[in-house]
C-alpha positions in Angstrom: 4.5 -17.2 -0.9 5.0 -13.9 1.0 3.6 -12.9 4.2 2.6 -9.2 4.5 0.6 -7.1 7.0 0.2 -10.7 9.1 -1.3 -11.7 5.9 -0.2 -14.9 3.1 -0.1 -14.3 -0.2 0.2 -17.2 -2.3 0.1 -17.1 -6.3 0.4 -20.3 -8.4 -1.1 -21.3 -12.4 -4.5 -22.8 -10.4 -5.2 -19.1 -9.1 -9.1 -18.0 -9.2 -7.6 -14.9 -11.4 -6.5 -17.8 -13.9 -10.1 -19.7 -14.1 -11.5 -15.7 -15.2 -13.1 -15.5 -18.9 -10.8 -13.8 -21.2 -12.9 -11.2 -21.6 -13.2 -10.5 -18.1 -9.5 -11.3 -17.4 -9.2 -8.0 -20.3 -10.8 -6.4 -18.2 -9.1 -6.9 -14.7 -5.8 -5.3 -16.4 -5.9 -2.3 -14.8 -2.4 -1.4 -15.6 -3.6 -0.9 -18.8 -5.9 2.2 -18.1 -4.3 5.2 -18.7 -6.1 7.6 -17.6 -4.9 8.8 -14.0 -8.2 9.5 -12.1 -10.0 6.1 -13.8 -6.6 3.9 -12.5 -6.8 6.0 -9.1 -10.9 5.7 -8.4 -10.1 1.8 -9.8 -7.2 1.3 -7.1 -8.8 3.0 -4.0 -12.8 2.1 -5.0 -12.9 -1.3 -7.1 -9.8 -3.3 -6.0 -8.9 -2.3 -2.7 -12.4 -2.5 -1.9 -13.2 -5.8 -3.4 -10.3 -8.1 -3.2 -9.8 -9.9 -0.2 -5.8 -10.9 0.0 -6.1 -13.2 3.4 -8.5 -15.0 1.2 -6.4 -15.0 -2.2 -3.7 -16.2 -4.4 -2.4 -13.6 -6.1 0.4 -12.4 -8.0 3.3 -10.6 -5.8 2.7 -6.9 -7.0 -0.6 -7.2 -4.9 0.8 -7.6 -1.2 2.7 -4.0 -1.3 -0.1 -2.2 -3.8 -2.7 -3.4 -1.5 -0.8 -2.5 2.0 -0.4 0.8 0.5 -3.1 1.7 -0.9 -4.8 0.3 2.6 -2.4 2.8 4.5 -2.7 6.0 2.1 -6.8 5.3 2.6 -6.5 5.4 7.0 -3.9 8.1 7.0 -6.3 10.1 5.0 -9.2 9.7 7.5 -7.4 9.1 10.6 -4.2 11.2 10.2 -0.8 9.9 11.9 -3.0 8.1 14.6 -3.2 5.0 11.8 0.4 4.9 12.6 -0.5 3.8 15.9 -3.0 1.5 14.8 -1.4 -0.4 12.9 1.7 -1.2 15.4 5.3 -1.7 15.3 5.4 -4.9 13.2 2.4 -3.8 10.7 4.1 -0.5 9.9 7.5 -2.1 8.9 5.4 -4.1 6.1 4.3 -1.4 5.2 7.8 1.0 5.4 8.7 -2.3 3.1 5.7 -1.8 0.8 6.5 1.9 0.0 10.0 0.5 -0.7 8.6 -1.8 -3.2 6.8 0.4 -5.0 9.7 3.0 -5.6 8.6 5.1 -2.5 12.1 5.1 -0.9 11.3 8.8 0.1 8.4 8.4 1.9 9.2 4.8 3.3 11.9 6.9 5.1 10.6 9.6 6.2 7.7 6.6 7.6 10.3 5.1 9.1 11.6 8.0 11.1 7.8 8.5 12.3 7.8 4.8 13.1 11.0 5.4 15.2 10.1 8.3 17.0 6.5 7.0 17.5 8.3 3.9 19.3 10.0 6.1 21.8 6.6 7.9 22.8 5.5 7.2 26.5 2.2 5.4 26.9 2.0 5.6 30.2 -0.9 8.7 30.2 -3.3 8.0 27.2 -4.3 11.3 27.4 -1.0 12.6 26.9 0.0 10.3 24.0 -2.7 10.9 21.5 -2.1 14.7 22.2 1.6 14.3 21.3 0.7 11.9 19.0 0.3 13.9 16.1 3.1 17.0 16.4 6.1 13.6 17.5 5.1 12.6 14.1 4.5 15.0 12.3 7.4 16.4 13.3 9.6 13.2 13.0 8.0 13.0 9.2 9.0 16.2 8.3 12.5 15.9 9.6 14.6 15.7 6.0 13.6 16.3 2.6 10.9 13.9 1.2 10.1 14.4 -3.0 7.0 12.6 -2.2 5.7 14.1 0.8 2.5 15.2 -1.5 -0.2 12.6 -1.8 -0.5 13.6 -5.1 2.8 13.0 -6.3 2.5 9.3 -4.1 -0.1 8.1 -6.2 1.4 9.5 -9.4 4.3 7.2 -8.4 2.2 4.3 -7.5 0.4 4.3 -11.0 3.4 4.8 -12.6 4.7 1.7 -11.0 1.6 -0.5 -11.5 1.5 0.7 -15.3 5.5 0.3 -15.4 4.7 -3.4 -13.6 2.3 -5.7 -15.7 4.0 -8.9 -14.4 3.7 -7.9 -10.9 -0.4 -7.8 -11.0 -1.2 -10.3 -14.2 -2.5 -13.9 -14.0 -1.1 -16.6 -16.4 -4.4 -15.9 -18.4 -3.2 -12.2 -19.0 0.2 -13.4 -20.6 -2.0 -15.2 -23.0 -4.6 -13.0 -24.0 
């Protein structure tokens, strides 16, 4: 079992993923599908939209995909204010996450945001969420980051699920 986002993720042989029919258990392997925009609309549209992890056993490649993908989505439509809501404790999972799936780039550079987000006064709201974009934007952009493009994040995320069968597969898929 591992815990992330405040979230338990348990994965055992009586999973829901394992009581699937084969031919739906096929296909659920989306690390199979290789083309880049059908893996990417499945990732941000079908799974991260339909499976519920609190609720879940599931295999451990789902925790950090799912966090991810979670945090790519909120960033997109929220900018660096999804930094701030998630918190302190929520954004190291996620740092973590990025680490996990080969994003030791960008879970730095989040880091630094993280840190220099922590050091930001609260005392005047007003004041915060006006800083709160350029502290971390600029904290982000402080060293080199080869993944700094969301582009080239998600090429590396697919890669990693496609790379990653075990981390995502049900007992089922091993033998099917």
């Amino acid at each position: 079992m591992s815990t992330l986002l405040g979230r338990e993720f348990r994965y055992d042989h009586s999973s829901p993923l394992a009581d699937l029919p084969p031919d739906v258990a096929r296909a659920l392997q989306f690390w199979t599908i290789d083309d880049d925009d059908v893996l990417e609309d499945f990732l941000f549209s079908t799974l991260l939209a339909d499976l519920h992890p609190a609720s879940s056993d599931l295999p451990p490649g789902y925790a950090p995909l799912l966090a991810v993908l979670e945090f790519e989505r909120h960033c997109n439509f929220s900018g660096w204010l999804a930094v701030s809501n998630e918190g302190a404790e929520q954004m190291q999972c996620i740092v973590d996450s990025y680490r996990t799936l080969g994003l030791e780039d960008e879970a730095h550079a989040l880091a630094r945001v993280c840190d220099a987000w922590s050091h930001m006064d609260r005392g005047n709201e007003e004041a915060y969420f006006a800083q709160l974009e350029d502290v971390c934007a600029r904290a982000y952009g402080a060293e080199p980051n080869a993944t700094s493009d969301t582009r080239i994040r998600l090429k590396t995320i697919m890669a990693f699920v496609r790379r990653h069968p075990e981390q995502f597969a049900s007992p089922l898929d091993a033998s099917t």
